[in-house]
TIVO-2410 file (N, C-alpha, C; in nm, 3 decimals):
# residues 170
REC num residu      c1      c2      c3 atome chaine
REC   1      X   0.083  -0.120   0.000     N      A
REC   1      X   0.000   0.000   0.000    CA      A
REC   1      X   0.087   0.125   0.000     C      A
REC   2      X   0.003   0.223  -0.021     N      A
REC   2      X   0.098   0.372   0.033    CA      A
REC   2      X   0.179   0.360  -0.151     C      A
REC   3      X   0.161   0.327  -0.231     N      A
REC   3      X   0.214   0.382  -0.343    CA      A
REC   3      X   0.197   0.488  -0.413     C      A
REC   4      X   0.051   0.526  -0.434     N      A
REC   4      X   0.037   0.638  -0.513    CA      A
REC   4      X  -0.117   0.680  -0.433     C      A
REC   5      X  -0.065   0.671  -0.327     N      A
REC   5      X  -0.115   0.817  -0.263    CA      A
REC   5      X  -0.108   0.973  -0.246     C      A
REC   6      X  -0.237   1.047  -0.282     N      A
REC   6      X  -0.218   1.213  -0.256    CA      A
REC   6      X  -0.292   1.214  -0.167     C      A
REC   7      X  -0.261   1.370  -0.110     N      A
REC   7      X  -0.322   1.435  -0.003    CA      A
REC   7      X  -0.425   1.523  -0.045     C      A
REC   8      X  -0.558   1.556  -0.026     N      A
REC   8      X  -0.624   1.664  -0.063    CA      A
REC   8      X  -0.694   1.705   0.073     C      A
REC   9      X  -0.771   1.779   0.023     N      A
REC   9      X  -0.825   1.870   0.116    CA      A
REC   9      X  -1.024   1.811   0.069     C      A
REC  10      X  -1.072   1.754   0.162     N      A
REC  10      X  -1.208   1.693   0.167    CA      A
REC  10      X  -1.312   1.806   0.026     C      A
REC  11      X  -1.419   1.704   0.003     N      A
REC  11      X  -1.489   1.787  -0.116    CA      A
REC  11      X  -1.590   1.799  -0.037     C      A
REC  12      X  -1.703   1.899  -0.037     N      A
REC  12      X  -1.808   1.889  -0.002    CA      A
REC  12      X  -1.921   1.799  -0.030     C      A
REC  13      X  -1.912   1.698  -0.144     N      A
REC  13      X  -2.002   1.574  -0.154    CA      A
REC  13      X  -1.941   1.467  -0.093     C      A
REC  14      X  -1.847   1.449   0.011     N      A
REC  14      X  -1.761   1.338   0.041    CA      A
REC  14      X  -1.786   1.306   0.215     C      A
REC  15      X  -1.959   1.352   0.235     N      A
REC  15      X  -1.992   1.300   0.369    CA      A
REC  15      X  -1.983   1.149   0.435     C      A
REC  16      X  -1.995   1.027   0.298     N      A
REC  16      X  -1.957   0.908   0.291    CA      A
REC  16      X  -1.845   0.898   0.349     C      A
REC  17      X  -1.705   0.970   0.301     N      A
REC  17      X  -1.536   0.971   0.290    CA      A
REC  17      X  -1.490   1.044   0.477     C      A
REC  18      X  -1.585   1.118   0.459     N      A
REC  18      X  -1.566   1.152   0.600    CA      A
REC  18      X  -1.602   1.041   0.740     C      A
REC  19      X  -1.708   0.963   0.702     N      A
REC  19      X  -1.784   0.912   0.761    CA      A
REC  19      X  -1.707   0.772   0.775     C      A
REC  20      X  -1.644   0.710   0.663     N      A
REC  20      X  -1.555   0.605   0.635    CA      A
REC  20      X  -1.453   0.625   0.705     C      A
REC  21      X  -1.401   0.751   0.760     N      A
REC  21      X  -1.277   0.753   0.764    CA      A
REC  21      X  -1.257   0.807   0.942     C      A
REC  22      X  -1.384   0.836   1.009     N      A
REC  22      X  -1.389   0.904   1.151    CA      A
REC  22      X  -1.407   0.738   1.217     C      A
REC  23      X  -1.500   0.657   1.164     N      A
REC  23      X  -1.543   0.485   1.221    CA      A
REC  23      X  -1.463   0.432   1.222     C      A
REC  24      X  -1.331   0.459   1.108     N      A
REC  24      X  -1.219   0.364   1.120    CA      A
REC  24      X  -1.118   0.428   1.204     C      A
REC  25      X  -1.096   0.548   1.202     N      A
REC  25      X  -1.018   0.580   1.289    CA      A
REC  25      X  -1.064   0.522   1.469     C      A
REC  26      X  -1.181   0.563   1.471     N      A
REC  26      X  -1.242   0.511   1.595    CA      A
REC  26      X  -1.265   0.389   1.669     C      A
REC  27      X  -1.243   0.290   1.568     N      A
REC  27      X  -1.268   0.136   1.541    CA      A
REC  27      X  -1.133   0.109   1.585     C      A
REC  28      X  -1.040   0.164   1.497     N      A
REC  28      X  -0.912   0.083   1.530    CA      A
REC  28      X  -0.805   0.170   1.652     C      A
REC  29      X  -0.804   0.339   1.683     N      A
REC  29      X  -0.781   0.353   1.807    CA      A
REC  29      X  -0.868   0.417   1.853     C      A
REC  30      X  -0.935   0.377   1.980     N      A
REC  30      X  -1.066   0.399   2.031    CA      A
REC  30      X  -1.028   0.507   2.168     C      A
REC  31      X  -0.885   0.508   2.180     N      A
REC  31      X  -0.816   0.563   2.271    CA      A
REC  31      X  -0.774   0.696   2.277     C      A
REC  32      X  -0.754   0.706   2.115     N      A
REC  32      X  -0.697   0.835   2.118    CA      A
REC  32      X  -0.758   0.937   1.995     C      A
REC  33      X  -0.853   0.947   2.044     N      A
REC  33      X  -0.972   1.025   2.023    CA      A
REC  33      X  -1.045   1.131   2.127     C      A
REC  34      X  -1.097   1.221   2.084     N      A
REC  34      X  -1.155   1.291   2.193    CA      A
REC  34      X  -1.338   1.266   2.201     C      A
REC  35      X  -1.364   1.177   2.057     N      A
REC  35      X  -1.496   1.101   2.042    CA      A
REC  35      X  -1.449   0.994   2.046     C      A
REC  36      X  -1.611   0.929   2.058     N      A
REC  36      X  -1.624   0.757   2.056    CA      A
REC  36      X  -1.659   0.737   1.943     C      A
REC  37      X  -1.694   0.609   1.917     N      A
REC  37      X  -1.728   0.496   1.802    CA      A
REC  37      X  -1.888   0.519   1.802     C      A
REC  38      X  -1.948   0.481   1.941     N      A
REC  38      X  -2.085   0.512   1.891    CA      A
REC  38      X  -2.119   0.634   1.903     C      A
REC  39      X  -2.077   0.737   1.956     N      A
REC  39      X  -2.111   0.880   1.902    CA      A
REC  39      X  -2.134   0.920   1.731     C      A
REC  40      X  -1.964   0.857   1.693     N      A
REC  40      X  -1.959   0.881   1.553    CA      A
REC  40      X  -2.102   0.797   1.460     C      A
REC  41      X  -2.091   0.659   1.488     N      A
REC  41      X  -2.206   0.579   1.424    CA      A
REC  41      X  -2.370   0.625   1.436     C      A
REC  42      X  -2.351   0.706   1.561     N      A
REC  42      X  -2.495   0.754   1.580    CA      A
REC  42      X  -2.525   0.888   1.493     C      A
REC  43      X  -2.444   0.959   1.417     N      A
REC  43      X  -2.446   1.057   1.382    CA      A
REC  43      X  -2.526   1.013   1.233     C      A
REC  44      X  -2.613   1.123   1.214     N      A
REC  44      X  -2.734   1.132   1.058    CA      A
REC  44      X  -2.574   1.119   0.973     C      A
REC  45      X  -2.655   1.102   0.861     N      A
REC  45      X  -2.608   1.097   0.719    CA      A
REC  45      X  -2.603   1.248   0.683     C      A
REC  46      X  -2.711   1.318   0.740     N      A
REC  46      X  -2.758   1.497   0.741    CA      A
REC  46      X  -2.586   1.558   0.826     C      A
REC  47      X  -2.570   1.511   0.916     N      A
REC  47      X  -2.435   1.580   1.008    CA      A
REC  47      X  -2.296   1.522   0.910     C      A
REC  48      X  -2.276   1.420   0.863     N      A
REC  48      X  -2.176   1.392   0.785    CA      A
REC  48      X  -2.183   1.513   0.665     C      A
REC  49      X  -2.282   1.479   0.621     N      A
REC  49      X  -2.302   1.622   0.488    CA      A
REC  49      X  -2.223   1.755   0.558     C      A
REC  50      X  -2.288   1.760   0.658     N      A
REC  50      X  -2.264   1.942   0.700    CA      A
REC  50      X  -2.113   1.977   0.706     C      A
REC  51      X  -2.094   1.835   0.779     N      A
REC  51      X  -1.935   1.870   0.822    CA      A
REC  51      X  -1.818   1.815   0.716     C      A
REC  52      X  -1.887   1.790   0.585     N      A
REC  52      X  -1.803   1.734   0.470    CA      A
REC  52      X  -1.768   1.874   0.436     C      A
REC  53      X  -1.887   1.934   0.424     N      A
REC  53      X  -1.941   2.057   0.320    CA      A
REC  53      X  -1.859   2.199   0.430     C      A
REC  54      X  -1.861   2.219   0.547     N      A
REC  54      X  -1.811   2.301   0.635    CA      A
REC  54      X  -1.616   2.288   0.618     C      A
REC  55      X  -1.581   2.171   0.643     N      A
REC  55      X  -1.456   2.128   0.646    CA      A
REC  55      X  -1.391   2.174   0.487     C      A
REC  56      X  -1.453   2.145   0.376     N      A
REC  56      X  -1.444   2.157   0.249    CA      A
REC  56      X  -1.408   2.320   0.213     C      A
REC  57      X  -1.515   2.422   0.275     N      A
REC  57      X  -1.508   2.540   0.245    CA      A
REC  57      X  -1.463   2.619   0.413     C      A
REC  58      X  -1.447   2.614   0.458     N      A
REC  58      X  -1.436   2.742   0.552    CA      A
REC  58      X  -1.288   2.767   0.594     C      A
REC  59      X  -1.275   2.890   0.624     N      A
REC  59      X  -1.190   2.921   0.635    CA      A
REC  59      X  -1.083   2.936   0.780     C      A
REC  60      X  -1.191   2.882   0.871     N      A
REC  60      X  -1.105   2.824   0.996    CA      A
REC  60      X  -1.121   2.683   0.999     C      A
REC  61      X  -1.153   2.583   0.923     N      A
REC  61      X  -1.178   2.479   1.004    CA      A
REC  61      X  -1.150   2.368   0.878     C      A
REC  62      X  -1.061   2.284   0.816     N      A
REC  62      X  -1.066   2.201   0.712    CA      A
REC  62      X  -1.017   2.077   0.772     C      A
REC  63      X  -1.046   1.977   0.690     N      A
REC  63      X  -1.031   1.820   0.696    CA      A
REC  63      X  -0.934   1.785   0.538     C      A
REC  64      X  -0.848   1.745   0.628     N      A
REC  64      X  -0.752   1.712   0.469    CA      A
REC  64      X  -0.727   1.531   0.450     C      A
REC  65      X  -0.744   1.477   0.365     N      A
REC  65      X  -0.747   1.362   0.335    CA      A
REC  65      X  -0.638   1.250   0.235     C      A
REC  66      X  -0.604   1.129   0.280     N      A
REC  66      X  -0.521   1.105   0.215    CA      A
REC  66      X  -0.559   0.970   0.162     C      A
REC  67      X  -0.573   0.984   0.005     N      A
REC  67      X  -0.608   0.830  -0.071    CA      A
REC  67      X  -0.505   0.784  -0.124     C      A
REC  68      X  -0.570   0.639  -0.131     N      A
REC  68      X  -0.454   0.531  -0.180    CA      A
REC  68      X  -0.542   0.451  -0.306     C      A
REC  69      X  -0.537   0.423  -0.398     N      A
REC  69      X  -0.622   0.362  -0.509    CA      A
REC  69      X  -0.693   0.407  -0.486     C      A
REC  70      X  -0.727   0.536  -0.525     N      A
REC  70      X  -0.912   0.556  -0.497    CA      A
REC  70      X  -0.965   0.549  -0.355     C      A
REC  71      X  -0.870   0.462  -0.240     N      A
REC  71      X  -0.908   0.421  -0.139    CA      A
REC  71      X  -0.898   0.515   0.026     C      A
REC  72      X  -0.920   0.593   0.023     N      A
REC  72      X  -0.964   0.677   0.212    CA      A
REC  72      X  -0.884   0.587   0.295     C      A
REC  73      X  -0.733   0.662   0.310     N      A
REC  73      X  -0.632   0.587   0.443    CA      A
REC  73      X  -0.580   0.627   0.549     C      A
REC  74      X  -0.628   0.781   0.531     N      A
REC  74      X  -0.592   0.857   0.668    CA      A
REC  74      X  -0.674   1.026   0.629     C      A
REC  75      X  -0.638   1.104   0.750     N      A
REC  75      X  -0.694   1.199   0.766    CA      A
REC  75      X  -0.647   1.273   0.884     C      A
REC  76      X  -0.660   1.442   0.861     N      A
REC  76      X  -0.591   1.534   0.952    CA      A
REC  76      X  -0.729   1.648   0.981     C      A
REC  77      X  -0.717   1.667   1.104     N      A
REC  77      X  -0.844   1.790   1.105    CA      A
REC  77      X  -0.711   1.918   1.091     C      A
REC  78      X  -0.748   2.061   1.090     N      A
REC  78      X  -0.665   2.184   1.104    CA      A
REC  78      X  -0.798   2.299   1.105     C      A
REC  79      X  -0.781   2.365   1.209     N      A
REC  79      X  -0.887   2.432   1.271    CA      A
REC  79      X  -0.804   2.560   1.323     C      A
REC  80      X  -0.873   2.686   1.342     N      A
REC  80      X  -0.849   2.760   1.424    CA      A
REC  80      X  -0.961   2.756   1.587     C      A
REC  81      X  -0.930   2.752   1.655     N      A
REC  81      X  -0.959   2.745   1.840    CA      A
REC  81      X  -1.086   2.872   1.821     C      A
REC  82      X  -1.238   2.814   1.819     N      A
REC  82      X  -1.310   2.960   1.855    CA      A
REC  82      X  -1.250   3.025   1.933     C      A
REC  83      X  -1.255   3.007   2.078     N      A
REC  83      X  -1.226   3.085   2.191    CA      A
REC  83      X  -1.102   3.118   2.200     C      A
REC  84      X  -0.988   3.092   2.141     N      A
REC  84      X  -0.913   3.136   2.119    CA      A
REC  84      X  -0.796   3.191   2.006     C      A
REC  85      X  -0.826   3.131   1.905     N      A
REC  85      X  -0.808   3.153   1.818    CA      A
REC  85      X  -0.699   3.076   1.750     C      A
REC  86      X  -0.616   2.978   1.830     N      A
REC  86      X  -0.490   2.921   1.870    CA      A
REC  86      X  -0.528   2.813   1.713     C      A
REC  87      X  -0.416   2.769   1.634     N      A
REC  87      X  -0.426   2.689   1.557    CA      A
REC  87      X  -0.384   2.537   1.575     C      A
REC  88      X  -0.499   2.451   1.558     N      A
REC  88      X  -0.477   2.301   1.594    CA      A
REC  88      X  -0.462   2.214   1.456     C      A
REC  89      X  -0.388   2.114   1.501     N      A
REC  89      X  -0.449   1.968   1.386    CA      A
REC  89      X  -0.527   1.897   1.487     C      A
REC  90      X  -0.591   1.811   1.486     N      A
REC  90      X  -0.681   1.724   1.516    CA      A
REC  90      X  -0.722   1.606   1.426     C      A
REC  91      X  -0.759   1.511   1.502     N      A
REC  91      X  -0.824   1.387   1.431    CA      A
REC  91      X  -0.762   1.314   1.348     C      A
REC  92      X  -0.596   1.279   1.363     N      A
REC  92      X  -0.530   1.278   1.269    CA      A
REC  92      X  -0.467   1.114   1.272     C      A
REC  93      X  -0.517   1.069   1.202     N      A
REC  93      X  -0.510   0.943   1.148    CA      A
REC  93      X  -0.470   0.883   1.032     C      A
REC  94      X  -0.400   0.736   1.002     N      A
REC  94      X  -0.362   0.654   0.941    CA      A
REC  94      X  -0.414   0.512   0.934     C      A
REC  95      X  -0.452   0.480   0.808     N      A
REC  95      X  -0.445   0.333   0.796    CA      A
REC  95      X  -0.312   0.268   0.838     C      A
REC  96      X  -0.363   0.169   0.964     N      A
REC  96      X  -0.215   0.108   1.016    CA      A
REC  96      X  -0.179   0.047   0.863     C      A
REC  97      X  -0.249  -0.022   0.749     N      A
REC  97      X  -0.116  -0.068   0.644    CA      A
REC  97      X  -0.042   0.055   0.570     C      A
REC  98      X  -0.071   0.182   0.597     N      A
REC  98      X  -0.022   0.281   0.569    CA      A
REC  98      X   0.082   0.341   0.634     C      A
REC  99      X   0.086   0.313   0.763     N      A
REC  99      X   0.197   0.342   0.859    CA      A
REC  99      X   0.327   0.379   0.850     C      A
REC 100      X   0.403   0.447   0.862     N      A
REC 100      X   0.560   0.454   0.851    CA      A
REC 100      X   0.562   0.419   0.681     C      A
REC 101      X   0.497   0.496   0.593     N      A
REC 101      X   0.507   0.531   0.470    CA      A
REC 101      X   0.526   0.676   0.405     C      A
REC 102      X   0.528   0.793   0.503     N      A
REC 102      X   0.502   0.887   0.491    CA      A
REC 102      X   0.411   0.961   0.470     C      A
REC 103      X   0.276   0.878   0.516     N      A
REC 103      X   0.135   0.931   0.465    CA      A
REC 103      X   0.104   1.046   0.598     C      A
REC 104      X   0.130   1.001   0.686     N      A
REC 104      X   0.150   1.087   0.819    CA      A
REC 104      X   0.191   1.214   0.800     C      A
REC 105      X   0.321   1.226   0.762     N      A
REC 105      X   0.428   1.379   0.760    CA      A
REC 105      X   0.321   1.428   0.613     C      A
REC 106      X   0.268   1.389   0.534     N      A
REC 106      X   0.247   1.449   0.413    CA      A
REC 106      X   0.095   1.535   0.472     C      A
REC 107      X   0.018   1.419   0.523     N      A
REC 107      X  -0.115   1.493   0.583    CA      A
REC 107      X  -0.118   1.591   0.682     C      A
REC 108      X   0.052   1.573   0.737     N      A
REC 108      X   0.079   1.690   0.872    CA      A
REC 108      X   0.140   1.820   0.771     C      A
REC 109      X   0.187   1.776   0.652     N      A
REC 109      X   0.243   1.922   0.572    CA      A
REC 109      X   0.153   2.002   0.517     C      A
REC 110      X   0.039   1.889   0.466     N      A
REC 110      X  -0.105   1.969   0.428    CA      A
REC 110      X  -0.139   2.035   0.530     C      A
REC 111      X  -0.212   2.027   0.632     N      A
REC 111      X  -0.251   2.092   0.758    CA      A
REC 111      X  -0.169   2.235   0.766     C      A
REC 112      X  -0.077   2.167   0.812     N      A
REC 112      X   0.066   2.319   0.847    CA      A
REC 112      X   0.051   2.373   0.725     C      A
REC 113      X   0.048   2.361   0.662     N      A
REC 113      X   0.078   2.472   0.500    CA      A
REC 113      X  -0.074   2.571   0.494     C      A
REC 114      X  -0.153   2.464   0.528     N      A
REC 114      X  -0.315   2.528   0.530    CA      A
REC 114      X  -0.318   2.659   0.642     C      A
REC 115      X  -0.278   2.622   0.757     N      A
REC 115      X  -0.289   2.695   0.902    CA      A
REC 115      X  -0.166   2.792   0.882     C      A
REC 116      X  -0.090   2.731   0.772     N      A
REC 116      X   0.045   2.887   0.803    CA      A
REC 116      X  -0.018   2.959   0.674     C      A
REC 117      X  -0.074   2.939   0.603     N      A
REC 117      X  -0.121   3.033   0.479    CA      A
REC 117      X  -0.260   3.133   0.496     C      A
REC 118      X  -0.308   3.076   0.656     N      A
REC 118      X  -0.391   3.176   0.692    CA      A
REC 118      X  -0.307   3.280   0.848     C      A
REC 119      X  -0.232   3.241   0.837     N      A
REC 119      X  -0.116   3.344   0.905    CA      A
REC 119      X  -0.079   3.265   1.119     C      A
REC 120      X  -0.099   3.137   1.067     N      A
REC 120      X  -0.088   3.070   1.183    CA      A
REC 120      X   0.104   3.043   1.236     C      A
REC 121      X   0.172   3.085   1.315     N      A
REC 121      X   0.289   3.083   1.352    CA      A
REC 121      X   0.332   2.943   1.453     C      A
REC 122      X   0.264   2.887   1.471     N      A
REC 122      X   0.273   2.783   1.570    CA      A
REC 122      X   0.140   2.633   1.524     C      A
REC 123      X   0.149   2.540   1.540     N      A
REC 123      X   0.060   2.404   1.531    CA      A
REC 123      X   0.081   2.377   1.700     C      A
REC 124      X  -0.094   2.354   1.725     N      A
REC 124      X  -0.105   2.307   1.860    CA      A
REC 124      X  -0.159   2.132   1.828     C      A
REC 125      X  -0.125   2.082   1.898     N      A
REC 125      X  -0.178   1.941   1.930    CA      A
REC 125      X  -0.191   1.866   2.014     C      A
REC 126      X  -0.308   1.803   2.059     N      A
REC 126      X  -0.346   1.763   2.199    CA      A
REC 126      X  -0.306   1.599   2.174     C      A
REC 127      X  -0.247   1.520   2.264     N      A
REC 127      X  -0.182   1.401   2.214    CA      A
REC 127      X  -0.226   1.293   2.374     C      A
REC 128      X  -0.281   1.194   2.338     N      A
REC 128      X  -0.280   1.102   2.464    CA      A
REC 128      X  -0.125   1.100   2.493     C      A
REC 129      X  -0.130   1.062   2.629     N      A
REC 129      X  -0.011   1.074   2.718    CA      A
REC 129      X   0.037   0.930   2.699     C      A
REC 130      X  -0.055   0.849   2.681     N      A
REC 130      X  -0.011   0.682   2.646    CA      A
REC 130      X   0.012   0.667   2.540     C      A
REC 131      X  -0.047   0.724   2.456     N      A
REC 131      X   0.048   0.672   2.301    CA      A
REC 131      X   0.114   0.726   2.270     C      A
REC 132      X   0.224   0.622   2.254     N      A
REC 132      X   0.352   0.635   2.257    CA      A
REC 132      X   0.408   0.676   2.098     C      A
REC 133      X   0.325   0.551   1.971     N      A
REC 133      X   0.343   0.516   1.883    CA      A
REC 133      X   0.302   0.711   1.824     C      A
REC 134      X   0.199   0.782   1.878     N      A
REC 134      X   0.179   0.922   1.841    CA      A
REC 134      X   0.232   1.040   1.854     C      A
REC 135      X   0.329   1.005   2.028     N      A
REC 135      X   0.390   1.140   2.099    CA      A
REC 135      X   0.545   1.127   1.953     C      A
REC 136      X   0.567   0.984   1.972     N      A
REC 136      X   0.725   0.991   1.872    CA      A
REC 136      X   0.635   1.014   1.724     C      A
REC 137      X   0.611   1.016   1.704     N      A
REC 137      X   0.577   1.058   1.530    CA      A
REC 137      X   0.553   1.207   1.583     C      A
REC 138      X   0.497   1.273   1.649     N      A
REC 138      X   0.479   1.432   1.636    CA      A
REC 138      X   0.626   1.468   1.681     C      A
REC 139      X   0.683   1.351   1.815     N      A
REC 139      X   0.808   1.425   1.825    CA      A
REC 139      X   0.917   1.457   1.700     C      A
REC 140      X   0.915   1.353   1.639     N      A
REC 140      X   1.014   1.304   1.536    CA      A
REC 140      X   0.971   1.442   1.421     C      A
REC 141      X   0.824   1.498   1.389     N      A
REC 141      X   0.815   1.628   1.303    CA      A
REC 141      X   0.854   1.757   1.385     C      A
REC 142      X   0.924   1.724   1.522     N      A
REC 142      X   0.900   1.874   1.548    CA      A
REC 142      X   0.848   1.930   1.665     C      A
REC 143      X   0.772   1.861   1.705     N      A
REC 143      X   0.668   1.891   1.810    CA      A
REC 143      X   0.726   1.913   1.974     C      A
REC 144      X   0.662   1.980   2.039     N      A
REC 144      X   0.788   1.980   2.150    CA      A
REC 144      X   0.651   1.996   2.260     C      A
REC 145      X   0.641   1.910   2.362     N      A
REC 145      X   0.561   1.865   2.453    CA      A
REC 145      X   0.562   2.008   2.545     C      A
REC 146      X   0.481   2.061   2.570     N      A
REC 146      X   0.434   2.154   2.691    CA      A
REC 146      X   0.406   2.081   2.836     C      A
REC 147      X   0.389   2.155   2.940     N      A
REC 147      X   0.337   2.085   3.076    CA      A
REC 147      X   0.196   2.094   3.106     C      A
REC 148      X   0.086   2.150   3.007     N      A
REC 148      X  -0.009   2.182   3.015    CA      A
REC 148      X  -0.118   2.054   2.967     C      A
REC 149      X  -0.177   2.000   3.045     N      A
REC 149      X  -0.279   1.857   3.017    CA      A
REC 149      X  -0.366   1.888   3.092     C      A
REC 150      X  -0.479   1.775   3.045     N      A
REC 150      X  -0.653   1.818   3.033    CA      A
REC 150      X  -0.698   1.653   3.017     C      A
REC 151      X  -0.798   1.606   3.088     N      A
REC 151      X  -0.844   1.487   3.059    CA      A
REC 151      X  -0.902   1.493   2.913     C      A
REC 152      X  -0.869   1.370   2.861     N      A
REC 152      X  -0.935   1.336   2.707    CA      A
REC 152      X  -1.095   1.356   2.736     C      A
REC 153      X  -1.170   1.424   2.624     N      A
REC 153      X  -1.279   1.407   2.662    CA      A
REC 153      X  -1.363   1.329   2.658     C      A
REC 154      X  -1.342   1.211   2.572     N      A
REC 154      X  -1.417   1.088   2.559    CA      A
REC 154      X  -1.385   0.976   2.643     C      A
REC 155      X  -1.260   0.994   2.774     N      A
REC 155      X  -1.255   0.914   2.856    CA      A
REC 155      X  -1.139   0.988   2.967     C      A
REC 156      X  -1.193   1.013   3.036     N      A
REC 156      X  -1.169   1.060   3.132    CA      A
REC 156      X  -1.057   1.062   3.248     C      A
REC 157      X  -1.025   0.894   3.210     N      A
REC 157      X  -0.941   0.824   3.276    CA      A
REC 157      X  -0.824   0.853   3.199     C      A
REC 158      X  -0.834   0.923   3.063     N      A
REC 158      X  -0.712   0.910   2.951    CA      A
REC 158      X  -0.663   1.034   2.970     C      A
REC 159      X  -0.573   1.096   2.981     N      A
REC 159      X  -0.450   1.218   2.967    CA      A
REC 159      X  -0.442   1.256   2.849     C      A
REC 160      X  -0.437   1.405   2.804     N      A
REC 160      X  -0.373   1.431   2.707    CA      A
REC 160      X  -0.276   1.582   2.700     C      A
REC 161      X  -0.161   1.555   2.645     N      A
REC 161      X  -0.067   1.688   2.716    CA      A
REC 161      X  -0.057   1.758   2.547     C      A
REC 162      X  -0.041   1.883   2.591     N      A
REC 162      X  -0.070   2.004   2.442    CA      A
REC 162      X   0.077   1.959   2.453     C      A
REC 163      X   0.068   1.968   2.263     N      A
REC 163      X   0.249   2.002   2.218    CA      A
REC 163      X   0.230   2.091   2.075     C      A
REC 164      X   0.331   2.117   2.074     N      A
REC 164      X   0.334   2.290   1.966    CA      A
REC 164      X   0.440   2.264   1.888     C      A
REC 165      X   0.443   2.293   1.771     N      A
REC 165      X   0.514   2.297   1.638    CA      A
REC 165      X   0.548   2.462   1.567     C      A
REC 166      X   0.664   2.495   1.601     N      A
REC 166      X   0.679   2.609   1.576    CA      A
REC 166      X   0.692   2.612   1.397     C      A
REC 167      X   0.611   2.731   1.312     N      A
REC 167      X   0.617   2.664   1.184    CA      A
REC 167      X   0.723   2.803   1.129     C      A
REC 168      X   0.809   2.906   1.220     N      A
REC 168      X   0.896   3.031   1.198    CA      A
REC 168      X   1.005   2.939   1.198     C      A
REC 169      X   1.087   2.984   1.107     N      A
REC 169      X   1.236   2.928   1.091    CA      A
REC 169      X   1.324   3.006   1.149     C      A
REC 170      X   1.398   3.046   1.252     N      A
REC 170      X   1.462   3.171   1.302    CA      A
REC 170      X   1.594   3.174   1.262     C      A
***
C-alpha cells in the first residue's frame, strides 16, 4: 500500500469519505480520540453532509485527506480554536497498512501549509499521554511537549498533554 497516494483537502459531496474515515479511525484507536465509536455511528447521514461541506469550504476549520487507489487511508483535522483563536491539527489518522510510509508527515504538511497560509505561527496538538506510537511521530516532526494537560474528553481516565510545532524558521 501507500504507493500512489495524494493528499487533498475533503470535497463537499464526500460526507460518505468523512464518515468512512472518523469509524475507522475510531474502530481501530478507540483511545486516542476525543470522540467515541458510537457517538460517531450515531451521527445522521444529514451531520456527515454538514461537516463534509463546512470542512471543504471554511476558512477556519478544514479536513484534509489522504487516498490510496481511490481508497480513504488517513486523515488530519486543522482548525483555528473559537475561543481562542490558537491553531490546531486534530483527528489525525492513518491506515495502520499505511503506517511509517510517509502518509502521516504528508497529511501533517497539508494541515501546516493550510494553518500557516492563513497566518498561523505555531501548530497546537493535543496528544494522549499513552500513546507512545503518536507522541514519537509528532516528536520526530517537530513537536515539542508543553506541561499543560486536560483529561481526554471521551474518557476521562485518559490524559492528554498540548504540544506545539513552531512553523517560523529563526
Amino acid at each position: 500500500m501507500a504507493k500512489a497516494v495524494f493528499v487533498r483537502r475533503i470535497e463537499q459531496a464526500e460526507a460518505s469519505v468523512a464518515r468512512q474515515l472518523r469509524l475507522s479511525a475510531l474502530s481501530e484507536s478507540p483511545k486516542a480520540f476525543g470522540g467515541t465509536y458510537e457517538d460517531a455511528l450515531s451521527r445522521t447521514q444529514r451531520d456527515y453532509e454538514i461537516f463534509a461541506s463546512s470542512r471543504a469550504t471554511s476558512d477556519i476549520n478544514a479536513l484534509f485527506i489522504a487516498i490510496d487507489s481511490n481508497e480513504p487511508v488517513g486523515m488530519i483535522g486543522a482548525f483555528f480554536d473559537n475561543a481562542t483563536s490558537l491553531p490546531f491539527i486534530s483527528s489525525m489518522w492513518v491506515s495502520p497498512a499505511c503506517r511509517r510510509t510517509g502518509v502521516g508527515k504528508w497529511l501533517f504538511l497539508a494541515a501546516k501549509e493550510w494553518l500557516q497560509g492563513r497566518g498561523a505561527q505555531e501548530v497546537n496538538a493535543w496528544v494522549v499521554t499513552e500513546n507512545s506510537q503518536a507522541i514519537s511521530f509528532y516528536e520526530t516532526l517537530g513537536f515539542v511537549a508543553t506541561e499543560v494537560c486536560e483529561p481526554l474528553p471521551s474518557d476521562s481516565s485518559l490524559v492528554e498533554r498540548l504540544y506545539i510545532y513552531s512553523v517560523l524558521v529563526i
